[in-house]
N, C-alpha and C positions, 0 to 999 in steps of 0.2 A: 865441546861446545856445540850446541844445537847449530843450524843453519836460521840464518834469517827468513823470517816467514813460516817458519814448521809450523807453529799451530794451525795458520791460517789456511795452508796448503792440505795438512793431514785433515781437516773439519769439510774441505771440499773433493778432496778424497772418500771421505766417510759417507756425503752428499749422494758421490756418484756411487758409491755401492749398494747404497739405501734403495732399498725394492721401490720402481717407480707406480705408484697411487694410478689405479685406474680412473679414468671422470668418467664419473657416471652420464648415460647420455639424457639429450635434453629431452623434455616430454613432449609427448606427441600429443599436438593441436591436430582436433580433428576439423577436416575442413571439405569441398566440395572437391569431389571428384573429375577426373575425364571423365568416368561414363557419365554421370548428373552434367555435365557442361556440353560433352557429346549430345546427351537424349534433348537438352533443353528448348534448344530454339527448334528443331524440326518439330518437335511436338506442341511446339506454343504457335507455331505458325499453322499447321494443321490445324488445330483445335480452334484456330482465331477466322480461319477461311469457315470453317464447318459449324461455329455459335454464331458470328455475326447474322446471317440469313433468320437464323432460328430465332436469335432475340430482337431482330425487327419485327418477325411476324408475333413473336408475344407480345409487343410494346403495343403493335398494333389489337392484338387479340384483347387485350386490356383495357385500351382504350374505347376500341367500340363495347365491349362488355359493360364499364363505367357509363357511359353516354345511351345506351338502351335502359340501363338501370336506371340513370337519373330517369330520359327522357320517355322510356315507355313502361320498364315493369312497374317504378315504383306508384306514377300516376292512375298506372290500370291499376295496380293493388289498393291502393285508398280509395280509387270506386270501385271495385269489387266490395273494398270492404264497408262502404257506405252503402251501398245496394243491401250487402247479406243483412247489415245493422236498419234498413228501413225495412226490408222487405221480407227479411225474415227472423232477425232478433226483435223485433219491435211490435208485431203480429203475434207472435211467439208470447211473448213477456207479457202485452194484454190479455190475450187467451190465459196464458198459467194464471191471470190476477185476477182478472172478473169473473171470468168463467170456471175452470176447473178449481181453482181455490177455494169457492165457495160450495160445488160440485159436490169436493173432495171432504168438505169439511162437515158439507151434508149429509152424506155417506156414511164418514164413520160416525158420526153422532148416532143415524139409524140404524149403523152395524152394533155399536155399544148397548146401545139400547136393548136392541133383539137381543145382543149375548146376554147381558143381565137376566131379563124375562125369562129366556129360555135357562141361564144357570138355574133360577130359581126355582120352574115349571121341574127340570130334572131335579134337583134335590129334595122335590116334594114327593114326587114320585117312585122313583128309582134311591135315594141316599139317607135320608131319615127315617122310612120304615126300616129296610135292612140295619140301618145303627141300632134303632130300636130292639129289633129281632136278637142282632148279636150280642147287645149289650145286656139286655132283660132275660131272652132264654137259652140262648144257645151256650153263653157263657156259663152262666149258673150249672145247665143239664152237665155241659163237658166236664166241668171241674169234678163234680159228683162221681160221674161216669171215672175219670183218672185214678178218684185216687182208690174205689173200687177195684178197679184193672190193676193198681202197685200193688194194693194189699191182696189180694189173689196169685197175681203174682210170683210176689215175694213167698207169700208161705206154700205155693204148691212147685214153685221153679227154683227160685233162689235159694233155700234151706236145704231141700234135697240133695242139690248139686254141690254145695259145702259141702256137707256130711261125705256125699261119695267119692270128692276130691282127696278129703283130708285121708278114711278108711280105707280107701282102695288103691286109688291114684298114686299115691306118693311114696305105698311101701312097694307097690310096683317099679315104679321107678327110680325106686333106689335101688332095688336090685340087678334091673337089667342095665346099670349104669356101671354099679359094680363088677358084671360080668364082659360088659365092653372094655372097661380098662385093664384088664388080667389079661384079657385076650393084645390087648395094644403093647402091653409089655411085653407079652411071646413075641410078636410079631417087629417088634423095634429089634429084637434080639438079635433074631434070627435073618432081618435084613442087614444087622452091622456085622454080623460072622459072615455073613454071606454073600454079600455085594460091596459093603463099605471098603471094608478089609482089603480083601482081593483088587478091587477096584486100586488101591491108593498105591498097593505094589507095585501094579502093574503102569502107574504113572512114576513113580518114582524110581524102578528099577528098568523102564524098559522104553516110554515112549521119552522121560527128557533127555536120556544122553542120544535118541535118534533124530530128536530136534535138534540139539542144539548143532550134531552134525549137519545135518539140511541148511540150516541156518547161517552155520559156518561156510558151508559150500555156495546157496546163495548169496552171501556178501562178497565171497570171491568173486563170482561170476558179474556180480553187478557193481563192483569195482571196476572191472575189466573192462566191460561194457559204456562205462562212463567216460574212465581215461580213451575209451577210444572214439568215442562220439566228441568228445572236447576235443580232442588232438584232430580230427579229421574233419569234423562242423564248426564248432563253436570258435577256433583258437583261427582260424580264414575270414569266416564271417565276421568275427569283430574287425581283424584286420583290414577287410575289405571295406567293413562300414567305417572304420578310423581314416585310412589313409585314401580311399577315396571315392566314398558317397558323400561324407558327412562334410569334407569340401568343396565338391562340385554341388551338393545341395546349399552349401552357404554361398558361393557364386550364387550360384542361380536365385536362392533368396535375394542377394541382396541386389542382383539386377532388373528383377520383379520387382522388389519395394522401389530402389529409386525408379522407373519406369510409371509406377504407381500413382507415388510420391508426385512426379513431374509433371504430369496426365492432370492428377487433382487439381493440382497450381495451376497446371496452365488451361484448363477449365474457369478456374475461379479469375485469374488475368481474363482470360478472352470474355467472359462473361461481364465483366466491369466494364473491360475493353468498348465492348459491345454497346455495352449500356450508355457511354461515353458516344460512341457512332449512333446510334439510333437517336439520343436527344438532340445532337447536331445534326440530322437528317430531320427530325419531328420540326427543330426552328426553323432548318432552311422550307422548310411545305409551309410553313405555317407563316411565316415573312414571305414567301411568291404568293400564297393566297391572302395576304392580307393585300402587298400590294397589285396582285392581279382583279379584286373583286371587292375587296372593302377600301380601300384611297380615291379609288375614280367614284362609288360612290358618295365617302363622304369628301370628296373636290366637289361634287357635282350641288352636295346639300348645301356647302358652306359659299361658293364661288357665286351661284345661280339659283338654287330654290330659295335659299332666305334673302336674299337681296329681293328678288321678286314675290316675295309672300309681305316683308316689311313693306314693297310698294304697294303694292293689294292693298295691304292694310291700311294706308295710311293713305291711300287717294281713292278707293272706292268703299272700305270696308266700314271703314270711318265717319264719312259723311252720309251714307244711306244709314251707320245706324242712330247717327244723330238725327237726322230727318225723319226715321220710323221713331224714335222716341216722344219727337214733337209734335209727329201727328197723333202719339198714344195719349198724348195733354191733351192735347186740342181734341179728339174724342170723347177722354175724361171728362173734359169740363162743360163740352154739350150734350154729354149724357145727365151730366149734373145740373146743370141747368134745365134740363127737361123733364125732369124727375121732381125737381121744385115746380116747374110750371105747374105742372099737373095735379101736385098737391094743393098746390096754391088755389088751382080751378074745386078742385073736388073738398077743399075745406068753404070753398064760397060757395059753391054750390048746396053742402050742408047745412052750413050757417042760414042759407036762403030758405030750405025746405025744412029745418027742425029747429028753429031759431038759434041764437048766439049763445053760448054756453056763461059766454063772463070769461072763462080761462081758454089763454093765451096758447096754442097746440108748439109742443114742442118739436122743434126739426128734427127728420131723420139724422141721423149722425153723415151716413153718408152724403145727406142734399147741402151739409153747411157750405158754404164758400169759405176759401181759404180767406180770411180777414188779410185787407191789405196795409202794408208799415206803412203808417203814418211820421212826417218828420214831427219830432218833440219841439214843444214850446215853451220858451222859458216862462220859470214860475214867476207869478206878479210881487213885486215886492211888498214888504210888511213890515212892520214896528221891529218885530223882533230879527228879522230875515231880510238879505238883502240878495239880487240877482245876480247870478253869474257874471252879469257883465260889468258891475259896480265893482268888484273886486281887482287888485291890482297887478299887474303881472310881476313875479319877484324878479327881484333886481340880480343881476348877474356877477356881480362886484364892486366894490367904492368906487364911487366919483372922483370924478377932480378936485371937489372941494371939501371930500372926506382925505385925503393924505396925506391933510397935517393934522 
């Protein structure tokens, strides 16, 4: 009989025999370093002492640049450029319109002019007789003259030299053609008996088995030469560059880059930094100058000058310009009444010396008197019409004796 528990015991038996499963290990997060946390702050604190000076004097450099720009290039520039546009685009532009335009336009009319005349003067002269000449006789004589010169020629040049080519020429040189290639077959002959031959022996029997020796002995040799330049240079020098350039240059890389790295950043920190110091240094100037030099003025505008300008105005400014207004009537109107006297004298006076016309002289416009309002009078009543005051005034609501 088995024992109580065998299976359970033999299966955690089995467990612990069981080869234990290695864990794989956990991956590696990459993250910031001691050295990037070493370099950090000493290099953001430097860099933040050594931008701030630098980026107040830009904020400033900027500022006054901006404020000359507004307030002095760009106004010089618009009068310069109103100056050059009156005094010398403007001058300019009348000059090319009235004057040289029509100048110019004069000009070549009488240059076109003259060319035509004178085209014409030359081809009366110097291009119509010559056409004439070559068309009429020179043509005519040459043609004649040609074809004289072929046919002379042809039968005392060109038939002879036929004839002599065909009869002389040809059986000649078929002969000494035939005696060149008799002689090329000796001569092929006696160079394959005599050079070819010998020659291919003397490579087949004697210089390839003392190449291939040579050849075999320098590959020995520069086998040798190799195995022992590898084993003695090559097989150190890697060694040396594996195990330890190609590490201390990966340090030192990667102390350079974060160095770098930290330097850029904290460049671009102090620079913000900066930017952030310098605007809180521009307000606090710019709030002590306002209330060092613009508040006591305007206290002084709002507190004192307008309180005493409204008094000004209103107890002296007020009634002297009312009183020069009324003296400006009362001049008017004895200007205007003196201007009627006078007409008045000097149409009786006419009337006296050239008698009375019958019509009535109309007033200057300016001598009329302003007509003065008259109060209105009620109209007279009539059959059909009754006066203003006849009429009843309406009643406001029922009586007492309308509310039943």
């Amino acid at each position: 009989m088995e024992p109580t528990g065998g299976p359970s015991l033999s299966k955690e038996h089995e467990r612990d025999r069981a080869p234990v499963r290695e864990r794989a290990p956990a991956p590696y997060e990459p993250g910031e370093g001691c050295l990037t946390r070493l370099v950090r702050v000493p290099v953001r604190v430097v860099v933040l002492v050594l931008v701030v000076p630098v980026r107040l004097v830009w904020d400033l450099v900027v500022a006054g640049a901006r404020g000359l720009e507004r307030g002095v290039l760009r106004p010089v520039g618009r009068g310069l450029a109103w100056l050059g546009r009156v005094l010398v685009v403007a001058p300019l532009t009348w000059v090319y319109r009235w004057i040289l335009t029509p100048v110019g336009h004069g000009i070549a009319w009488t240059v076109r002019a003259f060319g035509v005349a004178l085209g014409w003067v030359g081809k009366a002269f110097f291009y119509w007789p010559w056409v004439g000449l070559w068309r009429y006789v020179l043509v005519p004589v040459g043609t004649a003259v040609g074809v004289a010169v072929a046919w002379l020629g042809h039968h005392l040049v060109v038939v002879p030299a036929l004839w002599f080519y065909r009869r002389v020429l040809t059986p000649v040189g078929h002969a000494v053609l035939w005696v060149f290639r008799r002689l090329g077959a000796g001569f092929a002959w006696l160079g394959l008996h005599l050079v070819v031959l010998p020659a291919r022996w003397c490579y087949r029997r004697v210089l390839t088995p003392v190449g291939h020796g040579i050849a075999w002995v320098v590959r020995g040799i520069g086998a040798a030469v190799a195995a022992l330049v590898r084993w003695t240079v090559v097989v150190p020098a890697v060694a040396v560059w594996r195990y330890v350039l190609a590490p201390v240059g990966r340090a030192v890389g990667t102390a350079v880059t974060v160095v770098a790295r930290e330097t850029g950043a904290a460049f671009g920190h102090a620079w913000r930094v900066a930017g952030y110091v310098s605007r809180a240094v521009g307000r606090f100037l710019a709030t002590l100058l306002r209330w060092v030099f613009v508040e006591p003025f305007r206290w002084v505008y709002r507190a004192v000058l307008t309180p005493v300008g409204h008094a000004v105005r209103d107890v002296l400014w007020r009634p002297v310009r009312n009183a020069a207004r009324a003296a400006g009537r009362s001049v008017r109107r004895a200007l205007g009444a003196a201007r009627e006297s006078v007409r008045r004298t000097r149409a009786e006076i006419r009337r006296a010396v050239f008698g009375g016309s019958g019509v009535p002289e109309r007033p200057e416009p300016g001598a009329v008197p302003e007509p003065r309002r008259e109060q209105s009078v009620p109209v007279a009543r009539t059959l059909g019409k009754t006066s203003g005051r006849d009429v009843s005034p309406p009643t406001r609501g029922p009586g007492l004796g309308d509310a039943g």
